[in-house]
C-alpha positions as CSV (number, residue, x, y, z in Angstrom):
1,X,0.0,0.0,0.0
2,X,1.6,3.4,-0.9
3,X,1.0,6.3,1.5
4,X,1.1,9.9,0.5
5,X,1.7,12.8,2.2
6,X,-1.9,14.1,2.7
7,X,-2.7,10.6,3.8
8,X,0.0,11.0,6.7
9,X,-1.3,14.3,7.7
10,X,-5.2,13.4,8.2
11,X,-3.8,10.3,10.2
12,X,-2.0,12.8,12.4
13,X,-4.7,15.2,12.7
14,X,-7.0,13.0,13.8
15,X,-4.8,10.7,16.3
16,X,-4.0,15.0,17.6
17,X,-7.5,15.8,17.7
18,X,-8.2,12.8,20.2
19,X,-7.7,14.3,23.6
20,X,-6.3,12.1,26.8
21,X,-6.9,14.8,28.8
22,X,-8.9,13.4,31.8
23,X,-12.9,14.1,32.1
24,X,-15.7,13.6,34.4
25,X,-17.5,11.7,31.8
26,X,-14.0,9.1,31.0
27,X,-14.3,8.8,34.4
28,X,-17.6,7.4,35.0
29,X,-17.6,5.3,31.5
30,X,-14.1,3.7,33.3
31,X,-15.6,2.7,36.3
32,X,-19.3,2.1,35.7
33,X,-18.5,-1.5,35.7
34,X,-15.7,-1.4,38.8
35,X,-16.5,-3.2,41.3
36,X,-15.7,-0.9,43.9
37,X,-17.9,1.5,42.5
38,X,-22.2,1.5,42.6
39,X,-23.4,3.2,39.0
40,X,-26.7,4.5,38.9
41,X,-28.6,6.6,35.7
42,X,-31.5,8.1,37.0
43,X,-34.0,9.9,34.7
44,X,-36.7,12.3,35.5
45,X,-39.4,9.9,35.8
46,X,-38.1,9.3,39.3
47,X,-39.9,11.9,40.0
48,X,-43.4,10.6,39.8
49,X,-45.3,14.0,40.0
50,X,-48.0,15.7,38.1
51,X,-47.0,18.0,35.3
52,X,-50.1,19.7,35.9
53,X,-49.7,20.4,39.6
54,X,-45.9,22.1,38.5
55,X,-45.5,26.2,38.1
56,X,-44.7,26.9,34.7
57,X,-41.3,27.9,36.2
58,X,-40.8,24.1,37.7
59,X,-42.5,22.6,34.2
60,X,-39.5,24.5,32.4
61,X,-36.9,23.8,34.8
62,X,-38.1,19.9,34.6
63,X,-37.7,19.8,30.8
64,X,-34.7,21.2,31.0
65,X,-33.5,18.1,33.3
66,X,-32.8,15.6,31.3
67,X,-31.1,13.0,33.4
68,X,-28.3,12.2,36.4
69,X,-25.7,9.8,36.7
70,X,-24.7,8.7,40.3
71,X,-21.3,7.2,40.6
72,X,-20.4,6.3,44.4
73,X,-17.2,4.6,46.0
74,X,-17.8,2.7,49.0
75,X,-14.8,3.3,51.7
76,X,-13.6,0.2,53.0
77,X,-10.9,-0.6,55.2
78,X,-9.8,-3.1,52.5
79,X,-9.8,-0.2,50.0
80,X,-8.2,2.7,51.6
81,X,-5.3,3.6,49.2
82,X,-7.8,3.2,46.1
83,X,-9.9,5.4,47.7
84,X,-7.1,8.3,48.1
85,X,-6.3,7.5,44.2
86,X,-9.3,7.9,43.1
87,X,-10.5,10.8,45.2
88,X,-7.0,12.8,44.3
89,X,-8.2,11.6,40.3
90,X,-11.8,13.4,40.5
91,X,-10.5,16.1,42.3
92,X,-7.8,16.6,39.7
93,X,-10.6,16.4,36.7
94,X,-12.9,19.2,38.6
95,X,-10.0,21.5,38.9
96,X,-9.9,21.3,34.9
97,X,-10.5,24.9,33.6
98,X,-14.1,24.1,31.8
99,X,-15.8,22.5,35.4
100,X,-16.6,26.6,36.9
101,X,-17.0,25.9,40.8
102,X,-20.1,27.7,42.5
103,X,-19.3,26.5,46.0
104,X,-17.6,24.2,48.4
105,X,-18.2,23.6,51.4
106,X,-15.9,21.2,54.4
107,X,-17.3,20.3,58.0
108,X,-15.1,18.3,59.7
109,X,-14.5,14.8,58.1
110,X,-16.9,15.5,55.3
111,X,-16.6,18.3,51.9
112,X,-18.7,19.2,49.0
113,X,-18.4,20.9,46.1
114,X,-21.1,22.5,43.7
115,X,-19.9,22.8,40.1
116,X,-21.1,23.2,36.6
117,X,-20.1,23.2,32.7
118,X,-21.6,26.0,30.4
119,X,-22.2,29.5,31.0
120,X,-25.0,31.2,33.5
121,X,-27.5,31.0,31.5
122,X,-27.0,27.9,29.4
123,X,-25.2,25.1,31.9
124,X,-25.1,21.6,30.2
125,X,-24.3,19.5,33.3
126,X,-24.5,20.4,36.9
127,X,-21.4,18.2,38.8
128,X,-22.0,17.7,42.8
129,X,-19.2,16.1,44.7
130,X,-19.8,15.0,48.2
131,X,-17.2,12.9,50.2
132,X,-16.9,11.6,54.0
133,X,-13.8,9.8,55.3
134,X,-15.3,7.5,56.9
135,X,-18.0,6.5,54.1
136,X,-16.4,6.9,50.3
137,X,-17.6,9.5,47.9
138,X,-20.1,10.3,45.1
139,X,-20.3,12.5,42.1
140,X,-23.8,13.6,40.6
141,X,-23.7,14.8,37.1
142,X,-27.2,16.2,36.6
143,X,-27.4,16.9,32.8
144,X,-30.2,18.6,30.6
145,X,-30.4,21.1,27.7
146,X,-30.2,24.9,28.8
147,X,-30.4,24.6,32.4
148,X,-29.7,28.1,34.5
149,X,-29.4,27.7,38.6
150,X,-32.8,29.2,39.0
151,X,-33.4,25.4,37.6
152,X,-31.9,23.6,39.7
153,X,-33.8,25.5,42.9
154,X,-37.1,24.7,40.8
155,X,-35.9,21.1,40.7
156,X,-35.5,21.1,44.5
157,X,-38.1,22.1,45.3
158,X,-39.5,19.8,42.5
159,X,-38.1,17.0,44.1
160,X,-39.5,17.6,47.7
161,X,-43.2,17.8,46.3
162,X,-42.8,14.6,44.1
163,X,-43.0,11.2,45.4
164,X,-39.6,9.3,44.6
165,X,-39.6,6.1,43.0
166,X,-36.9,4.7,45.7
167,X,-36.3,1.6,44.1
168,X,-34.5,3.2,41.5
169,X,-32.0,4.4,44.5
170,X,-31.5,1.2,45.5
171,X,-28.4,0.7,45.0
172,X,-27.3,3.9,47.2
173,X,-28.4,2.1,50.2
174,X,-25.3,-0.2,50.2
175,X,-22.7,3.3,50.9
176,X,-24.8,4.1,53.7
177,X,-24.5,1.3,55.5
């Protein structure tokens, strides 16, 4: 097979195009089948409300939501030192200059951070990451189309009126024990 010179150069634009740079989403796709990891995609039928007893300020923040991965590390004795990696890991990602931090907050053992990708007014994905020495951590990537934080308020307040299919958090029960 005879290569040419423009053949070369797409091959080398596109293996340079391919970035290795660490993300939230790598992340979660790497260790959504770990074993020391509980994966969870929620969507907004969790919920189980009524449209039709929403504001039309909660109806547009809810179709804005469109759905949230949960990935929690259980801390075990066993798993100490793979907790520290992989808590210095995430905290390395969320320092990465497109994740803008809104908060973060640290009481004693435990610290949580609020951030989010996009601009004020249009934020793609939402990132919460909680962690507790003594239990593990979890990151919550709530993701939708157009979201703003006057959203995410409507969705808490969304989320206290609806009645939460907990079946579907489930798995969450095993990193609180």
């Amino acid at each position: 097979m005879k290569t040419t010179p423009s053949f070369l150069l797409i091959i080398l634009l596109v293996f340079a195009s391919c970035s290795n740079k660490p993300s939230l989403q790598k992340y979660f796709v790497e260790n959504t089948e770990n074993k020391n990891f509980i994966a969870l995609d929620i969507s907004p039928s969790i919920l189980n409300i009524e449209k039709d007893s929403l504001t039309e300020e909660q109806q547009t923040a809810l179709a804005s939501f469109d759905k949230m991965n949960i990935l929690a590390f259980k801390l075990t004795k066993d798993y100490k030192e793979l907790y520290e990696v992989e808590n210095a890991k995430l905290n390395a990602i969320l320092k990465e200059e497109k994740y803008q931090q809104l908060m973060k907050l640290s009481m004693g053992s435990s610290a949580a951070s609020v951030s989010f990708i996009g601009d004020d007014d249009h934020i793609d994905e939402f990132i919460l990451y909680t962690k507790r020495k003594e239990n593990g951590f979890a990151v919550i990537r709530v993701l939708g189309k157009d979201m703003n934080a006057n959203n995410i308020m409507s969705l808490i307040q969304i989320i206290q009126k609806s009645n939460l299919d907990m079946e579907q958090l489930k798995p969450l029960q095993q990193l609180m024990k």
